[in-house]
VMD Tcl script that draws the C-alpha trace (Angstrom):
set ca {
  {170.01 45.25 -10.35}
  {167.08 46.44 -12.73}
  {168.44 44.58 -15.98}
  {168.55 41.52 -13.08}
  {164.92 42.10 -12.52}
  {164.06 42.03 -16.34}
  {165.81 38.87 -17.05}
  {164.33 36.95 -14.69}
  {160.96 38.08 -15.49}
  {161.22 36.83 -19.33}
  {163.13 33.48 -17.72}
  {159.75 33.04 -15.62}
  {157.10 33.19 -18.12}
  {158.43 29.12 -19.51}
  {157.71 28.67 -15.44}
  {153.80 28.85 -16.03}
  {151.43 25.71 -17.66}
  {148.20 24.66 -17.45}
  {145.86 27.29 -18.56}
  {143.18 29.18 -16.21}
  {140.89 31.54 -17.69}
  {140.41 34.65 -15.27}
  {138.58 37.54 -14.91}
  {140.57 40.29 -13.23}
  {138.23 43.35 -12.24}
  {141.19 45.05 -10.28}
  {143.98 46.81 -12.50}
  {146.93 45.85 -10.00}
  {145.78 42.22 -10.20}
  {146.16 42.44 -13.79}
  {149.69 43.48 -13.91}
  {151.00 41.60 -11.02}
  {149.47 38.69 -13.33}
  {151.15 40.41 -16.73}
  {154.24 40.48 -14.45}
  {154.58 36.83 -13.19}
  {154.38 35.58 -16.72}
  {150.59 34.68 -16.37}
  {149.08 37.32 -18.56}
  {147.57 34.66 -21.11}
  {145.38 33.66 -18.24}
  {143.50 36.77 -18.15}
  {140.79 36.47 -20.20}
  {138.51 39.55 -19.39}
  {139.50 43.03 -17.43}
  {138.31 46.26 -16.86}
  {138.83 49.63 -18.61}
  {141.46 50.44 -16.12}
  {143.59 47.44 -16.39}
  {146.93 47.34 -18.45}
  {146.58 45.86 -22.19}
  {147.04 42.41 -22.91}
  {150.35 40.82 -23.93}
  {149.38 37.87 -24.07}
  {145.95 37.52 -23.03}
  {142.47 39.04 -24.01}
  {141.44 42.60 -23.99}
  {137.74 41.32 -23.21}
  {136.56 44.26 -21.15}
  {133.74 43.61 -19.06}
  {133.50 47.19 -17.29}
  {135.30 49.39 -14.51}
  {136.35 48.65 -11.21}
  {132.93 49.82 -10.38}
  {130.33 48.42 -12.93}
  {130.69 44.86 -14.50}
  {128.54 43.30 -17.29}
  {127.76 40.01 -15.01}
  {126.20 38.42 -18.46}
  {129.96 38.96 -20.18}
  {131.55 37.47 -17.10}
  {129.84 34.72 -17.67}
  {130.26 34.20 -21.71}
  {134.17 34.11 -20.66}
  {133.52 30.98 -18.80}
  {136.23 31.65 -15.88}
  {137.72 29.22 -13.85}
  {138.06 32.40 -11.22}
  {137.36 36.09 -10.94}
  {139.42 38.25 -8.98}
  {137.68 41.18 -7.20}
  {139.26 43.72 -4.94}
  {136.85 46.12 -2.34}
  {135.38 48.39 -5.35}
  {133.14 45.16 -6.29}
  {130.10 45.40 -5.33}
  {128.52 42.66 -2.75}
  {125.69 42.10 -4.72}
  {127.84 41.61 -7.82}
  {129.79 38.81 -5.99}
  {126.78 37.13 -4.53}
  {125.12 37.10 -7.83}
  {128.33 35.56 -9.53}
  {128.88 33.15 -6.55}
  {124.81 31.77 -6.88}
  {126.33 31.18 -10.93}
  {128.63 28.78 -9.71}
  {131.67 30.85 -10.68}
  {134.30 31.00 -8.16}
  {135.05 34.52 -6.66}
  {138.43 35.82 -5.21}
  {138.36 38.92 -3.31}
  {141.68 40.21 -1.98}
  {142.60 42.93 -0.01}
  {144.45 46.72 -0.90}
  {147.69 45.70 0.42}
  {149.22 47.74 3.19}
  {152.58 46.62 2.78}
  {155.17 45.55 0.80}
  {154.97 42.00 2.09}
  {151.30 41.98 1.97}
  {151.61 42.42 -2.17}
  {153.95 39.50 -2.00}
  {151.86 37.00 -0.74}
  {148.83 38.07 -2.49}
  {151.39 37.58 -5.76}
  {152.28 33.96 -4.19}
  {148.34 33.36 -4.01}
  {147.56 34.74 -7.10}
  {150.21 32.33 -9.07}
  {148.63 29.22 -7.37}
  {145.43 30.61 -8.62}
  {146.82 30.76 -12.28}
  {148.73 27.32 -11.84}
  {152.03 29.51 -11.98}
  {153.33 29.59 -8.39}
  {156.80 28.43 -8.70}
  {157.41 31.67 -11.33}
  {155.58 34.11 -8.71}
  {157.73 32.55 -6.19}
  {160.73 33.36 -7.97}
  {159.97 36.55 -8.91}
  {158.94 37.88 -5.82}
  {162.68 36.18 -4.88}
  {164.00 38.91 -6.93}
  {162.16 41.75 -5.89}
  {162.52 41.00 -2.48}
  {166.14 40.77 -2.88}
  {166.41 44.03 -4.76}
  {164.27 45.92 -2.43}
  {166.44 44.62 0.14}
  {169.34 45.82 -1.69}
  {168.49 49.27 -1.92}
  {167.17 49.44 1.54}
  {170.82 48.25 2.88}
  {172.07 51.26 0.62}
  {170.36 54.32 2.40}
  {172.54 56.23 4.18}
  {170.31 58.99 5.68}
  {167.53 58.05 8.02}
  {165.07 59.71 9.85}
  {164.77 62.98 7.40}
  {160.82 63.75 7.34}
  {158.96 62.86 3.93}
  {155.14 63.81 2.84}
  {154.20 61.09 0.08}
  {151.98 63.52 -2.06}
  {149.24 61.40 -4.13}
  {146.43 63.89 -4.49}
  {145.51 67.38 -4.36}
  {141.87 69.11 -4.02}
  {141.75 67.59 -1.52}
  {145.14 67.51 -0.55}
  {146.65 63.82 0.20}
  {149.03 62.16 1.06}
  {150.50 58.39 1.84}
  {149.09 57.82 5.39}
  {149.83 54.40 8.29}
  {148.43 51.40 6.87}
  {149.03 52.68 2.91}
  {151.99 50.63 1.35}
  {153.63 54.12 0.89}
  {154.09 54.57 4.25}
  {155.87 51.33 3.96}
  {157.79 52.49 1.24}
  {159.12 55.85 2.96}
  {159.90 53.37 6.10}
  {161.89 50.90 3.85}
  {163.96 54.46 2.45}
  {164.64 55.51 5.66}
  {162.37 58.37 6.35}
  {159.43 59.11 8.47}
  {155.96 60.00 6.83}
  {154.80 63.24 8.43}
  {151.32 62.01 7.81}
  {151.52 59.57 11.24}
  {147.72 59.34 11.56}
  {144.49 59.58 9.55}
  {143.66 58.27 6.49}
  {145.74 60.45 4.54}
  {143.68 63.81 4.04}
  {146.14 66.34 5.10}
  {145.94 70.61 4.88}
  {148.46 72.24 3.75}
  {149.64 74.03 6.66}
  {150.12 71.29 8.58}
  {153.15 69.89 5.89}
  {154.29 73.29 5.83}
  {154.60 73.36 9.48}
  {155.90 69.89 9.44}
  {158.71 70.99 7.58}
  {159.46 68.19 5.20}
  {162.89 66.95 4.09}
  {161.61 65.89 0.92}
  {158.25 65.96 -0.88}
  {157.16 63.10 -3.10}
  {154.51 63.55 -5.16}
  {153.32 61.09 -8.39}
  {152.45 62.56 -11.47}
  {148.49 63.12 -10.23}
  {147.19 63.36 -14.17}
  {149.68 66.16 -14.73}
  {149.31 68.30 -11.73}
  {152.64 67.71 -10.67}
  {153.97 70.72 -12.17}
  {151.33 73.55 -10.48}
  {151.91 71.45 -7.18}
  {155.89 71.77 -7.65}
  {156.06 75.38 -8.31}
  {153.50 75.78 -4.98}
  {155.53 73.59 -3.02}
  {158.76 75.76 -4.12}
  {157.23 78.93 -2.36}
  {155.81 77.52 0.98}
  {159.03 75.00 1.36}
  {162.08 76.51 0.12}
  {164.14 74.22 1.63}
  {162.41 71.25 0.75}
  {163.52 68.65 -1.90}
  {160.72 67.83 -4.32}
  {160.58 64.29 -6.50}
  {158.11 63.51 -8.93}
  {157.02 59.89 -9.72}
  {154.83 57.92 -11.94}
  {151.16 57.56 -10.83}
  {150.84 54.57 -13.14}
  {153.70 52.93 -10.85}
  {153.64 54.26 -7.99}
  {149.47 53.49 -7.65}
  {149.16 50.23 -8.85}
  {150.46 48.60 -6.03}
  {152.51 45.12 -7.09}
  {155.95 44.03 -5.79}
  {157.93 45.02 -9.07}
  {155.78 48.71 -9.24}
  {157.08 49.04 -5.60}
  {160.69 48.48 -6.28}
  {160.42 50.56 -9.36}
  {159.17 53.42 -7.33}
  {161.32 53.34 -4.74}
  {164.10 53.23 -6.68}
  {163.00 56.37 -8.81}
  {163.22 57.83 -5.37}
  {166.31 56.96 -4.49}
  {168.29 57.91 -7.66}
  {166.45 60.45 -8.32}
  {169.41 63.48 -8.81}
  {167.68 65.80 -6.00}
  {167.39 63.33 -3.42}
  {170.91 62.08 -4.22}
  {171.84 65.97 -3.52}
  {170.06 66.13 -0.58}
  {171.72 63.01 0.74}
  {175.10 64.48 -0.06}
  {174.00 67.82 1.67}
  {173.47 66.10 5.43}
  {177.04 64.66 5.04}
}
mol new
graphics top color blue
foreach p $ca { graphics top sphere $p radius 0.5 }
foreach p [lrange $ca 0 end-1] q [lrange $ca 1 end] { graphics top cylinder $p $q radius 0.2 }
display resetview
């Protein structure tokens, strides 16, 4: 199914014409764009968004500071903002004349599918997001339909000092839903202590790679959760939320050789 989902992401990128010049400020943006065949669109980005392919590696600042007077040398057609954007950045690029987009964090898997459908009609390339979210739809679906444990209890570790975790609303909480579990974290906005996982008693632990701190969070989570089974996956994936990330991730997950075992175990 993965070498499915690579093919038809090269067959897509003949799908896109008609040039836009956009400034993504929000990393995720930027690949879903690099992902839909789109990435010569992007003609400025910020520090935190993936290299160009195609495009320009402009940079204009971080998902926290912009350089308004660069914005404006790119000449845009749009600029595509997520919630770290200041107001007073957008009004004074709005009173410009240069048209702003400001999306949401998506909460869900479908929620980063139509912002994917919105964001190819912005860059004149909707039927090749349309078919690629066909295809990752499809494959999450696929993978979903081959879980055969439910229920078992999952933490969705993304942090530590303070200690967090994927909480309702987070499109990791979708994630653990679509695999079959049930996120311990069932309110909040994800700051958790670590007693209360402990007492919680996890099936499985998830944590991303959290700059490298994987490793002293493993060997901590060995002592207070014996029984527990631990995955790691890739921050870079697993927190920059597009559709083909998500699959990606999930399917880490799901073939990863410990949760395989642990399926096997509750046989």
């Amino acid at each position: 199914m993965t070498k499915i989902v690579v093919l038809v992401l090269l067959a897509i990128v003949s799908l896109c014409s008609s040039a836009q010049r956009i400034v993504s400020l929000v990393p995720s943006v930027t690949q879903t764009l690099q992902q839909i065949g789109a990435d010569d669109r992007v003609v400025a980005r910020t520090t935190l968004c993936p290299v160009a392919i195609k495009g320009q590696n402009v940079v204009v600042g971080d998902v926290l500071t912009v350089n308004v007077e660069k914005i404006v040398a790119m000449k845009p057609t749009a600029i595509v903002t997520m919630g770290f954007t200041s107001e007073e950045v957008i009004t004074k690029l709005r009173k410009l004349g240069l048209k702003v987009v400001t999306l949401q964090t998506p909460s869900t898997f479908d929620e980063m599918c139509e912002q994917t459908i919105e964001l190819g009609r912005l860059a004149k390339c909707e039927e090749a997001a349309k078919r690629y979210i066909k295809e990752v739809k499809d494959s999450v679906a696929y993978i979903s339909k081959s879980i055969k444990q439910k229920d078992y209890k999952c933490f969705f570790q993304v942090g530590t000092k303070p200690l967090w975790g994927a909480y309702p609303q987070m499109y990791l909480d979708d994630m653990i839903g679509k695999m079959g579990g049930i996120n311990i974290v069932n309110m909040g906005n994800g700051s958790v202590s670590r007693e209360k996982v402990v007492a919680s008693q996890p099936d499985v632990i998830v944590m991303t790679t959290m700059g490298g701190l994987w490793r002293e969070e493993s060997d901590m989570w060995r002592k207070l959760c014996k029984k527990t089974t631990l995955i790691v996956v890739d921050e870079n994936e697993a927190g920059c939320p597009t559709p083909l990330n998500f699959y990606k991730t999930m399917k880490k997950i799901l073939s990863d050789k410990f949760f395989v075992e642990f399926i096997n175990s509750k046989k």
